[in-house]
PASEBA-1860 file (N, C-alpha, C; in nm, 3 decimals):
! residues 199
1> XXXXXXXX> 11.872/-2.842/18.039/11.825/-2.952/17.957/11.893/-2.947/17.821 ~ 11.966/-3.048/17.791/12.058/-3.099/17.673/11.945/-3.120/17.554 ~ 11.921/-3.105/17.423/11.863/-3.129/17.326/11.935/-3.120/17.164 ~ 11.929/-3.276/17.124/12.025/-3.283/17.016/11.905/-3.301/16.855 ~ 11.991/-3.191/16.757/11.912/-3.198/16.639/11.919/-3.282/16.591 ~ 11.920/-3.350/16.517/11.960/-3.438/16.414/11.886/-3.340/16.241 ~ 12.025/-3.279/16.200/11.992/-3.224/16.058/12.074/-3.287/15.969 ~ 11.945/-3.271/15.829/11.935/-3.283/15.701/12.035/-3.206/15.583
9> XXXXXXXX> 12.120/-3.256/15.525/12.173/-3.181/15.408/12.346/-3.117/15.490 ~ 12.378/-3.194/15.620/12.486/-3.077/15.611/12.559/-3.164/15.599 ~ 12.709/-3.146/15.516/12.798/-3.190/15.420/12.927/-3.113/15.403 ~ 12.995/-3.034/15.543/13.122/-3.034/15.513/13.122/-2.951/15.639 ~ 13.240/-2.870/15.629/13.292/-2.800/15.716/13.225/-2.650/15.726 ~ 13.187/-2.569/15.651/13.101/-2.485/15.603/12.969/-2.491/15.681 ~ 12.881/-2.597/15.649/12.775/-2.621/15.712/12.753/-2.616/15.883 ~ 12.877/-2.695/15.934/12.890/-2.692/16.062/12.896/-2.553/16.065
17> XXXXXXXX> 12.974/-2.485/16.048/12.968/-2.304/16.072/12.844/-2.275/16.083 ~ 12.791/-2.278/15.949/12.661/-2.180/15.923/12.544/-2.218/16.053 ~ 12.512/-2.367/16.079/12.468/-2.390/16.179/12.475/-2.324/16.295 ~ 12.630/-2.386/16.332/12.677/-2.322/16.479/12.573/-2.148/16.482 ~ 12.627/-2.038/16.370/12.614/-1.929/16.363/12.469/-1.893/16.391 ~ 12.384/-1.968/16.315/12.238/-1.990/16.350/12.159/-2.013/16.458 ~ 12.231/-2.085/16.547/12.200/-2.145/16.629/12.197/-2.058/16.768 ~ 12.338/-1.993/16.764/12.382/-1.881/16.829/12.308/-1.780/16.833
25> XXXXXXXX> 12.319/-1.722/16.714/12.185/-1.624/16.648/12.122/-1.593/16.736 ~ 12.018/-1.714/16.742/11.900/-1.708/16.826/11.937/-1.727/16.998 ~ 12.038/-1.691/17.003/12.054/-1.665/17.170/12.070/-1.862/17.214 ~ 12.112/-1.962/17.125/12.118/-2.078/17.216/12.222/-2.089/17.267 ~ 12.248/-2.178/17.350/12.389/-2.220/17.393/12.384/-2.403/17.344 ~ 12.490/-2.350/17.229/12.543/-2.460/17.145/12.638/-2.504/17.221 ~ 12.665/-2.647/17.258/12.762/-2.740/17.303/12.804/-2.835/17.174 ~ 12.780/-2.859/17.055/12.833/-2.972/17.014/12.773/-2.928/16.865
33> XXXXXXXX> 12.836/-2.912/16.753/12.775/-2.896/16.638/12.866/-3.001/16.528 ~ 12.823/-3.078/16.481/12.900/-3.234/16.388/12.797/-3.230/16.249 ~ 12.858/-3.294/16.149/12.758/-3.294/16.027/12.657/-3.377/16.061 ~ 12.527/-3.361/16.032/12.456/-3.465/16.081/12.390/-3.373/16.210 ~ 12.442/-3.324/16.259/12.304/-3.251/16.422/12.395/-3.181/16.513 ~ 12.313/-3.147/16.547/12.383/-3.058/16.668/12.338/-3.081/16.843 ~ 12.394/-3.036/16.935/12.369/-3.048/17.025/12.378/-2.919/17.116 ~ 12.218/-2.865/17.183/12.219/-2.731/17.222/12.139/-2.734/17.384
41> XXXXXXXX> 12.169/-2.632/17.480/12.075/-2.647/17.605/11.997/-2.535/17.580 ~ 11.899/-2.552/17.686/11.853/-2.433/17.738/11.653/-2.475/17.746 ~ 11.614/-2.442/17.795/11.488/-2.449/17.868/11.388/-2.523/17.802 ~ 11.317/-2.359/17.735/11.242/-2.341/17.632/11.278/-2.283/17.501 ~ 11.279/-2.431/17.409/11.340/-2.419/17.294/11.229/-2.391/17.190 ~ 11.239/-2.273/17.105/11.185/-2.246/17.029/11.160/-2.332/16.882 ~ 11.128/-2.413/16.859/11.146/-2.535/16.737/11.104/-2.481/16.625 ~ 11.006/-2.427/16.615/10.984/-2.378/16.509/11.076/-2.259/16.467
49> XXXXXXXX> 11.127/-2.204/16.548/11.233/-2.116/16.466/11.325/-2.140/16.445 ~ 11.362/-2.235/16.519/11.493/-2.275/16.501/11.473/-2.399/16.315 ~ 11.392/-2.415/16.286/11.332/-2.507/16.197/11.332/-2.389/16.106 ~ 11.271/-2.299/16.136/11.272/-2.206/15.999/11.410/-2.113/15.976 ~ 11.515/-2.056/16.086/11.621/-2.053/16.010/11.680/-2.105/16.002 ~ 11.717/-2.223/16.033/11.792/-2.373/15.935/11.752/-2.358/15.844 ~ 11.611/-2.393/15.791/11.571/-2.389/15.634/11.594/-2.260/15.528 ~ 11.611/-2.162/15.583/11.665/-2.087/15.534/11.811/-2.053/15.482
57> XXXXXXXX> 11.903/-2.184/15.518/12.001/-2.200/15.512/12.019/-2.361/15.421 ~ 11.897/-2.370/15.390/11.915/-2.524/15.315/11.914/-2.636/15.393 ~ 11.878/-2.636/15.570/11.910/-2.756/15.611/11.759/-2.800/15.643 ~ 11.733/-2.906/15.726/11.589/-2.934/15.753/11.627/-3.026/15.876 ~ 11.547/-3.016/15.993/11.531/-3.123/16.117/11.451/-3.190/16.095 ~ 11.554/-3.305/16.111/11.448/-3.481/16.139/11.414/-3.491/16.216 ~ 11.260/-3.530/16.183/11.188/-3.598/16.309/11.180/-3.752/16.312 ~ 11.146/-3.827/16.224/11.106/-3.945/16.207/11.260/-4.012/16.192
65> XXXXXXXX> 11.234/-4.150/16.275/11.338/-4.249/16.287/11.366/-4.285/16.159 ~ 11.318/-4.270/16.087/11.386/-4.329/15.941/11.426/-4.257/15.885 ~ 11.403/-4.107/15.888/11.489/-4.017/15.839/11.643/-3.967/15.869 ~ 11.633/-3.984/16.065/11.764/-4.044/16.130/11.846/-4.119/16.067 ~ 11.817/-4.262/16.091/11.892/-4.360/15.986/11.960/-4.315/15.912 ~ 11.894/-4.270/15.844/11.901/-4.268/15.651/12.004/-4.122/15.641 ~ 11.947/-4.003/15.714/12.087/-3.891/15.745/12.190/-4.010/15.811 ~ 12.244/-4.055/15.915/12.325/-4.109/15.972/12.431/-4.165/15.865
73> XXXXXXXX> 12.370/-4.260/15.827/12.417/-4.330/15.714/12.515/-4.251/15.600 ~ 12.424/-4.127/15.580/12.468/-4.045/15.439/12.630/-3.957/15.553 ~ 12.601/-3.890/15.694/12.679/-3.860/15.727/12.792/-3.929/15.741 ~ 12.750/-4.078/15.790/12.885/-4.159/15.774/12.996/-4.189/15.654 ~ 12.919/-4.193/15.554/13.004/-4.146/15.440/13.051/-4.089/15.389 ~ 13.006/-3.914/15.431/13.065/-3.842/15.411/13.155/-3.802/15.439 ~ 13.185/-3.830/15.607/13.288/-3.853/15.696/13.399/-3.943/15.653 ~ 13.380/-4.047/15.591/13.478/-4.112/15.580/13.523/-4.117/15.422
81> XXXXXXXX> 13.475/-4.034/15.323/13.484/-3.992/15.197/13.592/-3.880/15.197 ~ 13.576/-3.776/15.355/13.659/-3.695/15.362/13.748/-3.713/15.436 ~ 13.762/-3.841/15.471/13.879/-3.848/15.587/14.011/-3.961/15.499 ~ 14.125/-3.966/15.591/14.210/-4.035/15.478/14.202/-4.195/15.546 ~ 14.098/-4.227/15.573/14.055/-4.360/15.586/14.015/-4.482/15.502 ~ 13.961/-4.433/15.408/13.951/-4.525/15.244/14.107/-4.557/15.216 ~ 14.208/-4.545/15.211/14.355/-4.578/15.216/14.371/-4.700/15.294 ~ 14.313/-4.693/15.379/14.365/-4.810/15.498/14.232/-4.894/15.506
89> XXXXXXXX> 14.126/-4.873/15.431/13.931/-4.939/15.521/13.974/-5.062/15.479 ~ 14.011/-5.149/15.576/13.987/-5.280/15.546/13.852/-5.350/15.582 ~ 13.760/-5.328/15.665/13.657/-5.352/15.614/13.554/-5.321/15.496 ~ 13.484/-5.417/15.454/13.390/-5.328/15.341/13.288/-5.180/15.388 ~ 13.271/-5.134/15.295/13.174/-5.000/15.334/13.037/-5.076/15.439 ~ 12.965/-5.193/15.410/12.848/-5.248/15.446/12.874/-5.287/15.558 ~ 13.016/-5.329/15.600/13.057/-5.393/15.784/13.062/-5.226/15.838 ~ 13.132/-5.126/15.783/13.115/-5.017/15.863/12.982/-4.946/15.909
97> XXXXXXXX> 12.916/-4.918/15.788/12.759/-4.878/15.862/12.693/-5.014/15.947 ~ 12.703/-5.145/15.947/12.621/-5.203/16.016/12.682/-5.184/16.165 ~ 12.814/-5.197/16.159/12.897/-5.191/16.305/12.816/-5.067/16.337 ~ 12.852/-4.923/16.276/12.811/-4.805/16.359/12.653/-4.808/16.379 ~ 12.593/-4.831/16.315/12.399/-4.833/16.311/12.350/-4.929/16.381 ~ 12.413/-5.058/16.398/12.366/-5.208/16.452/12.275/-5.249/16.403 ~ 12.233/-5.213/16.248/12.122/-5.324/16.209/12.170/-5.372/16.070 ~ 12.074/-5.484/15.985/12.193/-5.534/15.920/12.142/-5.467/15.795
105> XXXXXXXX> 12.223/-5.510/15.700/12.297/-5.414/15.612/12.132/-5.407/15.484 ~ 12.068/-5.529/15.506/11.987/-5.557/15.377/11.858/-5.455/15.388 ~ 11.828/-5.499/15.537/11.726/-5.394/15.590/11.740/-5.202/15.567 ~ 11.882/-5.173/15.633/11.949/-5.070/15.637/11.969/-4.979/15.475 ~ 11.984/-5.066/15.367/11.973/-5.081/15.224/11.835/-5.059/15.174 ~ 11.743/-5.093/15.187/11.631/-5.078/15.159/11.518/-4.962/15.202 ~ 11.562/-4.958/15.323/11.535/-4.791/15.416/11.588/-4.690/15.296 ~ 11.710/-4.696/15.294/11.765/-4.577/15.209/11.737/-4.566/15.110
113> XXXXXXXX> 11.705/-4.681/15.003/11.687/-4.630/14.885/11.543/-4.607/14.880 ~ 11.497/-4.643/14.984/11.304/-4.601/14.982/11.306/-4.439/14.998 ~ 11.377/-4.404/15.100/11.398/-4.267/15.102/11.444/-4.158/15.004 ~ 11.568/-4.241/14.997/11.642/-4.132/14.829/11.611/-4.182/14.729 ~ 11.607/-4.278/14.696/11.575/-4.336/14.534/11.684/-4.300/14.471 ~ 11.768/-4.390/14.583/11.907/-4.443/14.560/11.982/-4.545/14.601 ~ 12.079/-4.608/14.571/12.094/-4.720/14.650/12.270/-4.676/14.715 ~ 12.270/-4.682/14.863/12.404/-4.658/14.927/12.499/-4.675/14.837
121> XXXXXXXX> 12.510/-4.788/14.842/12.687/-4.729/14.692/12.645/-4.674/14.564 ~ 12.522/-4.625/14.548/12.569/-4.506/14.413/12.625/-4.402/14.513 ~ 12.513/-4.412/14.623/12.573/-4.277/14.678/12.719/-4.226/14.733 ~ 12.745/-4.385/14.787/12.909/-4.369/14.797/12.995/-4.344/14.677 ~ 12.951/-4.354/14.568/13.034/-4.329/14.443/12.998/-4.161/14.389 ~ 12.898/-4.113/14.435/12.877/-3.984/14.405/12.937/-3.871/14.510 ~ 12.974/-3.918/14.616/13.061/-3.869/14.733/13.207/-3.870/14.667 ~ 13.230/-3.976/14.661/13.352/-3.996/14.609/13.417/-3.917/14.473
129> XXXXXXXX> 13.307/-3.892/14.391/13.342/-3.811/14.294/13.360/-3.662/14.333 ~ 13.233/-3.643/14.355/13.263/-3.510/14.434/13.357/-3.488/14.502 ~ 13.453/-3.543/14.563/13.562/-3.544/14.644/13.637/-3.516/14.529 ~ 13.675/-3.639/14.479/13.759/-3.638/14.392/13.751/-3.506/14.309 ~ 13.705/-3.442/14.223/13.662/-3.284/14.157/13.726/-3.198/14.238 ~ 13.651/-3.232/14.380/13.713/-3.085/14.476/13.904/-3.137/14.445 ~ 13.921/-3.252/14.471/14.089/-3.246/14.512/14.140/-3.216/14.347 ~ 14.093/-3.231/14.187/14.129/-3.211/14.134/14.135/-3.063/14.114
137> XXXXXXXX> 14.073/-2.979/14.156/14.068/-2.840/14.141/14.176/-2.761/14.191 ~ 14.223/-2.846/14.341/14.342/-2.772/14.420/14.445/-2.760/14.337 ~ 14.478/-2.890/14.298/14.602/-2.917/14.165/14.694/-2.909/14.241 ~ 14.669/-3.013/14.394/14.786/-3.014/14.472/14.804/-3.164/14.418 ~ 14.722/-3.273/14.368/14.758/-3.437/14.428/14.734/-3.472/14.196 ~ 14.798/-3.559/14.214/14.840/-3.600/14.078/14.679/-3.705/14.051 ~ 14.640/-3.765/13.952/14.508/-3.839/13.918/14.550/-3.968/13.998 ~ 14.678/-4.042/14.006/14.724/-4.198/14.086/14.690/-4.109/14.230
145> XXXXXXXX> 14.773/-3.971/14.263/14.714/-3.987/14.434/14.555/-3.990/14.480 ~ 14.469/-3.896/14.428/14.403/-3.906/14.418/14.292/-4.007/14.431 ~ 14.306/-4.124/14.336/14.261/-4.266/14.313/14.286/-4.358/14.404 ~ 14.438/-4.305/14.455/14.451/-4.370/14.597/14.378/-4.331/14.746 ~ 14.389/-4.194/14.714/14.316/-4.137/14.865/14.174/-4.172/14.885 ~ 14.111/-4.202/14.759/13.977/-4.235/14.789/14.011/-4.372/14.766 ~ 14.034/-4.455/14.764/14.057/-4.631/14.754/14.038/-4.663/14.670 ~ 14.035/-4.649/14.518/14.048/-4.704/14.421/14.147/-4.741/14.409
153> XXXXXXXX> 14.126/-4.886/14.322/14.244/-4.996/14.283/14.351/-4.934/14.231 ~ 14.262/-4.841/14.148/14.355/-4.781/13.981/14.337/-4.650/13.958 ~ 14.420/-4.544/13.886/14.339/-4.418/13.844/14.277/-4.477/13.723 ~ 14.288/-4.578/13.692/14.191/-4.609/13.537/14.084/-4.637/13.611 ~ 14.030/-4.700/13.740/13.935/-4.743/13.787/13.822/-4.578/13.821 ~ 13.878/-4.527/13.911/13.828/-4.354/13.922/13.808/-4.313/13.802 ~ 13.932/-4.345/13.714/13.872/-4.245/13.535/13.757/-4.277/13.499 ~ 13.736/-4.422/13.497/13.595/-4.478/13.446/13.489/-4.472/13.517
161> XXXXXXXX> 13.466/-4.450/13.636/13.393/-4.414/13.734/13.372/-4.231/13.713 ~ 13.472/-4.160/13.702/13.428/-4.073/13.697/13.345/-3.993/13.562 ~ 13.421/-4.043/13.456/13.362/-4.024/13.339/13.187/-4.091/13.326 ~ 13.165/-4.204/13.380/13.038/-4.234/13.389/13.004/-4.123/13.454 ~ 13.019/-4.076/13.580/12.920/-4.029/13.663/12.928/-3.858/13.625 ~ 13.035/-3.788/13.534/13.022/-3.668/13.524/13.022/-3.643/13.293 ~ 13.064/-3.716/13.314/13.103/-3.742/13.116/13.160/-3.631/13.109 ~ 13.321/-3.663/13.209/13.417/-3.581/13.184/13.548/-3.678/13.210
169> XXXXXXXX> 13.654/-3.699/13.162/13.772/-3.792/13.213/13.851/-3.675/13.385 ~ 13.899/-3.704/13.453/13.941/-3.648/13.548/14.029/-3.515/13.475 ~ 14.074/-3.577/13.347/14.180/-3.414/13.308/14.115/-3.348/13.214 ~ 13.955/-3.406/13.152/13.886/-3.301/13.092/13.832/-3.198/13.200 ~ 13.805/-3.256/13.328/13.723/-3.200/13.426/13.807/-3.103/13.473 ~ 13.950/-3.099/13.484/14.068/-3.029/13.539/14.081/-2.878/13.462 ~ 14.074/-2.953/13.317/14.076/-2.855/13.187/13.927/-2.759/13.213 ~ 13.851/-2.780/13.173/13.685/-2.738/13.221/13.660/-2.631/13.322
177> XXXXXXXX> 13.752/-2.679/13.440/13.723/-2.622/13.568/13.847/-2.477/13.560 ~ 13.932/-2.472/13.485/14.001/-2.425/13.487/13.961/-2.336/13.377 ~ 13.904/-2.345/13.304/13.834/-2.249/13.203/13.709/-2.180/13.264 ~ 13.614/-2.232/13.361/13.484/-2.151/13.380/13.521/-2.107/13.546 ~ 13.594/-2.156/13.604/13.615/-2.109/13.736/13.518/-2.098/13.842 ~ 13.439/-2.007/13.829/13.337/-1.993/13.946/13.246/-2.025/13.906 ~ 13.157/-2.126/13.884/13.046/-2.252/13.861/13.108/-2.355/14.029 ~ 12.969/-2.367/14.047/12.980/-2.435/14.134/13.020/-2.636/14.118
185> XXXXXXXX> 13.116/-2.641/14.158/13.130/-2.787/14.138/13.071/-2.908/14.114 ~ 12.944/-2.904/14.153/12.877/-3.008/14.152/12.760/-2.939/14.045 ~ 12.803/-2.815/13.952/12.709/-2.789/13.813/12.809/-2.825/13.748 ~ 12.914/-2.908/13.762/12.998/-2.903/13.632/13.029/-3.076/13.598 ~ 12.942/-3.134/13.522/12.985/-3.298/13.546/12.810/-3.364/13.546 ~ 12.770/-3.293/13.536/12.615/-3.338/13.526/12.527/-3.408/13.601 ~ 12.622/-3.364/13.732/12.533/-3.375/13.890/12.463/-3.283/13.936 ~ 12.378/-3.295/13.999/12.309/-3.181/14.032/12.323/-3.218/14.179
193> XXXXXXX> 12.318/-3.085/14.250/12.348/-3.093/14.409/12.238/-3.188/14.490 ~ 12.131/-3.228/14.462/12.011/-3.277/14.535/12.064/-3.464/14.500 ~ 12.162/-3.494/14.404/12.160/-3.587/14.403/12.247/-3.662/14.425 ~ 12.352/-3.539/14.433/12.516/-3.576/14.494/12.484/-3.568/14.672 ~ 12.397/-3.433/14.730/12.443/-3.434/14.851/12.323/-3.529/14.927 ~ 12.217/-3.573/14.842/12.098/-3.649/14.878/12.003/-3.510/14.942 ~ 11.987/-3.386/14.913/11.918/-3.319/14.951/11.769/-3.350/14.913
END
């Protein structure tokens, strides 16, 4: 018997690990681990433990359909925040989640921000920053690639976007990051992780 999680809070490549590892842990047989849930067999599944070491790891299982959604949604953006698809999205962000979710966008909008007490494109703009930070840190891609990889018009468009959302310009943040080093990224810019990753 096939049984798929649907979890809370996971947000990169990292997470999928720690999961998988967890999951294992406890003697399951994991078939499928993606941001957003996992997919595991086996008989008699222990839920509550498996619920308490996830949470011990920062994640949490949804139960309720609106909490589905509303993870779905946040995973889809994250997915495509980290992928080099904003370069080419010719649809708007609002045709992509309604295509993948099938419901429409106003309804779908209102779910979420009842939940986060947020509205989908801040949150797509707080993804996006966060992205953006991580790629300025590598100090592989210049502030124009950058601005491009995530789909901004302009790097003046990202500068001003980012300076709102961290009250740092992209090369104060460069400068900054390069002075305190090990601070976690999302303490540096005046995000706090619960509101960048929607935890």
């Amino acid at each position: 018997m096939t049984t798929t999680l649907h979890i809370k809070n996971m947000v990169c490549s990292r997470c999928i690990r720690v999961v998988r590892d967890e999951l294992e842990a406890l003697g399951l047989h994991v078939i499928r681990v993606a941001l957003g849930g996992a997919t595991i067999s086996g008989e008699s599944l222990n839920m509550r433990q498996i619920q308490q070491r996830l949470q011990a790891n920062g994640f949490e299982i949804l139960e309720s359909a609106t909490a589905k959604i509303v993870e779905r949604i946040k995973t889809l953006i994250i997915e495509l925040v980290h992928s080099d698809e904003l370069t080419e999205m010719h649809d708007n962000l609002s045709d992509m989640i309604v295509n993948a979710i099938g419901r429409d966008y106003t309804s779908l909008s209102h779910l979420f921000s009842s939940v986060e007490a947020i509205t989908i494109e801040r949150f797509f703009i707080l993804q996006k920053i966060e992205r953006a930070k991580e790629l300025l840190t590598y100090g592989e891609l210049s502030a124009s690639e950058i601005a491009y990889k995530l789909g901004y018009s302009s790097p003046a468009h990202l500068s001003r976007q980012f300076k709102q959302t961290t009250g740092f310009t992209p090369r104060e943040f460069k400068t900054a990051w390069a002075t305190v080093q090990r601070i976690p990224l999302d303490e540096i810019g005046g995000q706090n992780s619960s509101s960048v990753r929607g935890s």
